[in-house]
N, C-alpha and C positions, 0 to 999 in steps of 0.2 A: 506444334508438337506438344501432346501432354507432356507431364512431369511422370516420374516413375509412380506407380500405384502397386510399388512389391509392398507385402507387409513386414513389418516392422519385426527383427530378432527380438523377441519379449526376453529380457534378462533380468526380471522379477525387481524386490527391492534391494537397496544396497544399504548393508549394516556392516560396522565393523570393518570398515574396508574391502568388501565382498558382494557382488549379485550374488541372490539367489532366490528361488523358486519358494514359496510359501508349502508347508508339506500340507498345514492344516488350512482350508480355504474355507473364506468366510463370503465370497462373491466375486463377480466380476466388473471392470468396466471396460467400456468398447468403445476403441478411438475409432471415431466415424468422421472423415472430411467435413464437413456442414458445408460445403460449395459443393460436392458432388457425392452425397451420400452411399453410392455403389461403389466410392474409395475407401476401404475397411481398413488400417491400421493396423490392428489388431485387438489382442482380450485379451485383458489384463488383469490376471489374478490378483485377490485381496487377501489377508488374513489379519486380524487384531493382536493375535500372537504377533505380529512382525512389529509392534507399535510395542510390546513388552519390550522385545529385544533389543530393540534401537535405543530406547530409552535408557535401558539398562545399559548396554554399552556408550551410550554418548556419556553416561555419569563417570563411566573409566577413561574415554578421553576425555573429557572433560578436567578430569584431572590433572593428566599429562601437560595440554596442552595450557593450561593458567601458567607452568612455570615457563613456558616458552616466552621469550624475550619478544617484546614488541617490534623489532627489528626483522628477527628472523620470525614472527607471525606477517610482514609484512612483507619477508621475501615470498612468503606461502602466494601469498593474495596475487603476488606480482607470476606466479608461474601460472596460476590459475589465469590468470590474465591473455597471456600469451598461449595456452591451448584456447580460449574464447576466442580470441583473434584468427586463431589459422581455423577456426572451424564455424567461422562466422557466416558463411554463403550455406555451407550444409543446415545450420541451425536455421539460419531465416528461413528456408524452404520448409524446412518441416514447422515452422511454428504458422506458415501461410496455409500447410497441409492438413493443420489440425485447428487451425482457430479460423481460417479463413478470411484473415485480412490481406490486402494488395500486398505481394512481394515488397516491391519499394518500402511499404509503412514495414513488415518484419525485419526488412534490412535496419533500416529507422531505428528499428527498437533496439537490435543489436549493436547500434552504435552507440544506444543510447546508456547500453547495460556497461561497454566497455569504456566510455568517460563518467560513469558513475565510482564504477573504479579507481580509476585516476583522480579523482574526486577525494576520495576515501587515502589514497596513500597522499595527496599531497596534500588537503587539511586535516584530515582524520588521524592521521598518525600523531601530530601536532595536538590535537585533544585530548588525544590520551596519554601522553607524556606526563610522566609524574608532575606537582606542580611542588617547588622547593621554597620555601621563607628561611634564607639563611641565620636573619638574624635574631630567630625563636626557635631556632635547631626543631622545623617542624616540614611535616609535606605531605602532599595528599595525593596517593595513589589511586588509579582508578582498576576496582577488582572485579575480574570478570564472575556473572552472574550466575552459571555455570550452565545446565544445558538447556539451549532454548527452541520451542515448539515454534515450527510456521506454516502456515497456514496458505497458500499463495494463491492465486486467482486465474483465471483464463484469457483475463482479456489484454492484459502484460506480462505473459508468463515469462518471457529472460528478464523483462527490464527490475521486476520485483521479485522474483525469483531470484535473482544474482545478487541484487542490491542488497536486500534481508539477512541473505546469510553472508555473502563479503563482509557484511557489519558486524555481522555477530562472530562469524572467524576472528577477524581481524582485532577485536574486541577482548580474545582470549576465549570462549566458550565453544560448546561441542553445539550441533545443531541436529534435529530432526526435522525435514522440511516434508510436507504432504502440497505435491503439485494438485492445480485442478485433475479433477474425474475426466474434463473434456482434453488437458492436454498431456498425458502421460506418457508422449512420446518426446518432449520438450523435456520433460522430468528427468527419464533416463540420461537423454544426450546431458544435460548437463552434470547428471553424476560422473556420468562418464570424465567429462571434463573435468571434475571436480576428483576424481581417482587420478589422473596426469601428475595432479598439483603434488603427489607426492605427500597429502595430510598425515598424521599419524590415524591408525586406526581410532575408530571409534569420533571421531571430530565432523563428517560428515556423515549423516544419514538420510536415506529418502525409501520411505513408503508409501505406496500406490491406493487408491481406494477413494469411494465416494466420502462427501462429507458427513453424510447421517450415519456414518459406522466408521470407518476409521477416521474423519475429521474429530467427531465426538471422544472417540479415543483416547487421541493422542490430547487436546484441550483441556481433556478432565484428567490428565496423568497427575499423579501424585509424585512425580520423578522430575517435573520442566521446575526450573525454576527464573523463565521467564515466558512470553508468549509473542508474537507477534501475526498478528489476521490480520486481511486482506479479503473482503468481498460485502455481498449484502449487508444493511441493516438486522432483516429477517435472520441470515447465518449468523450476527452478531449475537443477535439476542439470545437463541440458543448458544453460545459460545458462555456468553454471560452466565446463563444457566447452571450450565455444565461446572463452571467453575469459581459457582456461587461458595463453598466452603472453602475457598483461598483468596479470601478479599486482601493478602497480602501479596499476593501473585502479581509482579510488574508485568506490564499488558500493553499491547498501542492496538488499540481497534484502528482498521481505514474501512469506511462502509459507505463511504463516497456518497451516491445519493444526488449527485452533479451540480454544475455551479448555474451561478447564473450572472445573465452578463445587463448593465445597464447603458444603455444607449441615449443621449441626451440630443439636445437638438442642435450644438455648435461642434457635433463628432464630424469626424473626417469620413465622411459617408462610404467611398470604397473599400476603405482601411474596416471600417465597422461591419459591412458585410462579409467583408472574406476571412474577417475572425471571427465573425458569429457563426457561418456557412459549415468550415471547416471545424469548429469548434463541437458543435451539433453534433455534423455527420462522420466525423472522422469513426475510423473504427467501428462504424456502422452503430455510432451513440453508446457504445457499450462500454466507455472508459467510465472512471470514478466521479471524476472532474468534466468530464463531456458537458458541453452547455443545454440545459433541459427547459430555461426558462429564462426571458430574455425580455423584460421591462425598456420601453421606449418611448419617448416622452410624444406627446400629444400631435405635436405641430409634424413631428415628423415621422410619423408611423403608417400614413397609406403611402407614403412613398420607398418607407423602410420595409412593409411587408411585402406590394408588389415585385421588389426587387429580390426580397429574400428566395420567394417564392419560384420565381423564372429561376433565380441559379440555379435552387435544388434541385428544381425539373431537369433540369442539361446532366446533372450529376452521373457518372457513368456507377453503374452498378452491373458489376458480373463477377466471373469466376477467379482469383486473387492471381493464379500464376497467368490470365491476359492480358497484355499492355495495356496500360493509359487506361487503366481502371483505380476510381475513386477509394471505392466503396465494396466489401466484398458482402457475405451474407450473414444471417445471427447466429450464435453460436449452436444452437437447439431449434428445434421444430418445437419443442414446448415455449421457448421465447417467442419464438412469432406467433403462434398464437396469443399470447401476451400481449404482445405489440400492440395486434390487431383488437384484442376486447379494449385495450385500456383507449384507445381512439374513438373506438363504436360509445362509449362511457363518459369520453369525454363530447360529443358530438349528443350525447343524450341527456346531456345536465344544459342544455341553452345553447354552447360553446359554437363557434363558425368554423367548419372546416373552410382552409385556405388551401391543403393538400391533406390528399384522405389516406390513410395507413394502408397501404396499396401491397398486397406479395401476387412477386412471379417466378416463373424458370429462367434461369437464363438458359439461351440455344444451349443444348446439347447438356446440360448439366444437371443433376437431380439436385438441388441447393434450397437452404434455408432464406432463400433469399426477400430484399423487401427493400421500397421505395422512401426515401424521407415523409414525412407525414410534418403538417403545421397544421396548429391550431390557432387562434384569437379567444383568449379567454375573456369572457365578462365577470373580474373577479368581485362585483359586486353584487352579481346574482344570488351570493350565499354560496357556491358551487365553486372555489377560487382556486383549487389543486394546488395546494402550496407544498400539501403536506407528504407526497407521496413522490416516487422516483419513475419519471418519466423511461418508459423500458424504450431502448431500443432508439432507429434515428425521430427521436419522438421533439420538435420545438414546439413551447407552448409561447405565445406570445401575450404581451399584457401593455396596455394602453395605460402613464400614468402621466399625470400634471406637469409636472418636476422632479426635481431630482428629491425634494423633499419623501413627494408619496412614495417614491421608487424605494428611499429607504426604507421606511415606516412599511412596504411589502416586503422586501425582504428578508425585515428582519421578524417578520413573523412564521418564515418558512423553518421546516424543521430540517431539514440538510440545506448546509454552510459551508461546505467546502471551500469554496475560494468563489471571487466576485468578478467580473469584467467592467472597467468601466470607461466608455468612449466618452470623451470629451477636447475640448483643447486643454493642451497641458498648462496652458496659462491662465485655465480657468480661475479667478477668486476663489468659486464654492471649492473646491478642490480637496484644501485641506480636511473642510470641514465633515465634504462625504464622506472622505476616508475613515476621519475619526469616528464617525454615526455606524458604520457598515459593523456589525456581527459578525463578522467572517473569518476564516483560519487565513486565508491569505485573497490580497488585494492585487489585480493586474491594471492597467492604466491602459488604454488600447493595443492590445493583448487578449487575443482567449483566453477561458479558461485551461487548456490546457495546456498552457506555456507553464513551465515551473524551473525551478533551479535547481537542485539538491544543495547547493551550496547553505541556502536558506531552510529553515525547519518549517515544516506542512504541519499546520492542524486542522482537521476537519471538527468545526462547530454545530452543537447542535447532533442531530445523526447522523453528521457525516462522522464522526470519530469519539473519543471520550475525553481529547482533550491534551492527549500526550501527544508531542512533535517529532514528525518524523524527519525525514532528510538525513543533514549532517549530526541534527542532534539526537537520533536515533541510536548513537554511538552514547551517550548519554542513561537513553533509557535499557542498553543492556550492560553497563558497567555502572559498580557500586561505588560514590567516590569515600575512600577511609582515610582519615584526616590519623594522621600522629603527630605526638610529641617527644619530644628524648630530652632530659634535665643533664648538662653538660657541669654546670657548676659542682663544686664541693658543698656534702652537706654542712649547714652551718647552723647549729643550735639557738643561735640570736636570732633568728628570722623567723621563730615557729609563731603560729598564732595564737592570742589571749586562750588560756584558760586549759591549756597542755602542761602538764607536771611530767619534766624528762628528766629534771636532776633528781639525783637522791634525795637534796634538801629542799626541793620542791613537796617529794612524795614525804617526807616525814613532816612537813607542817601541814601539809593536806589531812593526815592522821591526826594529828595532833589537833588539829581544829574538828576534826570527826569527835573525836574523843571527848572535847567539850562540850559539844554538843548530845552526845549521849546522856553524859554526868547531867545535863540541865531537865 
């Protein structure tokens, strides 16, 4: 039985504690299935005026809400919590609806959004707790930064979507959040969700709109006085752009760029595949952290790529709401075309295909769909694709020595996200890889998309700019301001050299002036 295909109540953006309809429209965008393209969503009106208004009013709550007590900012987070809970089946559907990954993985996500939460209230609150030095009558409060711009992406739209702004709630500050163009059905439900909570006006805000007009917008306001993005390198750099005359502007770029995983020859061969397989393909390769390039040491690589290979092929790829589906399809018919040239590109510089960037239909569905692709890179051809971000379920594979060269490649790629690295845990070299690797974060046989929030994420290189996300995200939207309070009595004997406070200080002070004139 299909899912429902009604379209969606458009209740425009929400400012101010309010839907509402944009009077002056600047464009549209059009939530289309991408698993079955004749499932239209709806058209979602834009206006850049809505990016003045949110702005403007997140700077009034924004105000409000700094004197709110961290307590009661945390009972906020916790009612938010519990509308995400009861309306957690509803949401996974529609984010399977509009993103097109397997039900299961949107359940996933939603579970993943709502222990990110509980995350945040049981260490996060702990963070931001004043810190008191009793015996310097000093302590250091953490002030929130006041309203902050985000940016969110498609391919996690609750998990970073929720995560973003619960930080920045919670944190004290007002937010404007601009969902993906592709998920704007995701966007509203959680405003929705996010009006339950009860916020005072003006603390949540969400406008609608592509990124080349109102992403630019809201990036280059004169009004955020922090930022947080999530997507492309490319959207990065324009972002950068944009808000090249506020080099003071606190910022976390995530521009992912994918990880990559090193496979040595004492790995636990099963364990290796089914975190490299999954790692890949999950999400149809469109995560940040997705494994795009995947080093394996010499001895053990025609028997690591055969296998890799046969799994992908069984991979089931179809329509997200069918059982016992993997893999659903790319977010855009402009991605797969992507997919497909950067394969044809790769297969024309020397490179072996091992699986060729394959797109189909699935029965009955008009979809963006496509097959995992593997490459065997010969990175010494001159031709080594280090530097660019594999689109889509794209593994490139590479043949090295040791673990030595594995490093010395790595660390010449320019997205760093995070590493994989199979081996025995008792390995000796162990330590030493670890410490060699460039990377924002290290997994030990583990995909790369295994992560904790508990721990701060930085993406090196183009994966990020450098600033950590996770728990210490809470960090980069709070100012910490250190005071002092002088409890003693002033006492005249304590001043320093060369201060005249008495009377008979200041008339020999003259009196030596005086002498000095006379001379």
């Amino acid at each position: 039985m299909r899912p429902t295909r009604e379209r969606l109540l458009r209740k425009g953006d929400y400012v101010h504690g309010s839907f509402f309809k944009p009077e002056q429209v600047d464009g549209y965008i059009n939530a289309v299935n991408p698993g079955d393209r004749t499932d239209v969503l709806g058209r979602f009106p834009f206006s850049t005026r809505s990016v003045d208004d949110a702005v403007e009013y997140a700077a009034i709550g924004a105000t409000k809400w700094r004197r709110v007590g961290l307590n009661d900012r945390a009972a906020a987070i916790r009612r938010f919590r519990e509308q995400l809970h009861h309306a957690q089946e509803t949401l996974a559907r529609l984010v399977t609806r509009e993103n097109g990954k397997p039900l299961w993985e949107s359940r996933q996500e939603v579970q993943s959004a709502l222990r990110t939460i509980d995350i945040y209230l049981d260490d996060g609150v702990g963070l931001l707790a004043p810190r008191i030095v009793e015996e310097i009558s000093a302590r250091t409060d953490y002030v929130p930064r006041g309203v902050v711009g985000i940016v969110s992406p498609y391919n996690l739209p609750v998990l970073l979507g929720v995560g973003m702004t619960a930080a920045a709630v919670l944190a004290g500050n007002s937010v404007v959040i601009k969902p993906s163009k592709f998920t704007p059905g995701v966007g509203q439900l959680l405003a929705e969700l996010w009006d339950r909570a009860k916020l005072p006006r003006g603390v949540f805000n969400l406008v609608h709109g592509s990124g080349s007009v109102i992403g630019q917008r809201l990036v280059g306001h004169a009004g955020l006085d922090a930022l947080l993005f999530a997507g492309s390198f490319e959207s990065a750099r324009e972002v950068r752009r944009a808000t090249a005359d506020r080099p003071e502007l606190p910022a976390l770029y995530q521009s992912g760029g994918k990880g990559i995983a090193i496979v040595l020859e004492d790995a636990e061969f099963d364990r290796a595949i089914y975190e490299v397989l999954v790692g890949a393909f999950m999400t149809s390769g469109q995560r940040h952290n997705s494994t795009g390039r995947i080093f394996v040491a010499e001895a053990l690589y025609p028997r690591f790529a055969e296998e890799l290979v046969r799994r992908a092929r069984r991979l089931r790829v179809g329509y997200g709401f069918d059982s016992d589906v993997f893999m659903g399809p790319l977010i855009s018919e402009n991605f797969r075309t992507r997919f497909r040239k950067y394969g044809r590109a790769v297969a024309a510089k020397g490179h072996e295909t091992l699986l060729e960037a394959d797109v189909f239909e699935a029965p009955g569905y008009r979809g963006n769909y496509v097959r995992p692709a593997i490459y065997k890179v010969d990175w010494t051809n001159g031709s080594p694709f280090l530097n660019d971000e594999p689109p889509g379920p794209t593994a490139l594979l590479y043949v090295v020595k040791n673990a030595e060269e594995a490093v010395s490649l790595h660390n010449q790629a320019h997205y760093r996200m995070t590493a994989s690295i199979f081996t025995r845990p008792t390995n000796p070299a162990l330590p030493e890889l670890r410490d060699s690797l460039r990377t924002g974060s290290i997994n030990v046989n583990r995909g790369t998309i295994g992560q904790s929030l508990r721990l701060p994420s930085t993406g090196l290189g183009r994966a990020g700019n450098g600033v950590a996300g996770g728990i210490e995200l809470l960090k980069v939207l709070t100012v910490p301001r250190a005071s002092l309070t002088e409890t003693r009595a002033f006492d005249a004997a304590n001043l320093v050299p060369g201060v005249a406070w008495s009377e008979e200080d200041d008339e020999a002070d003259l009196g030596g002036a005086l002498e000095l004139a006379v001379e």
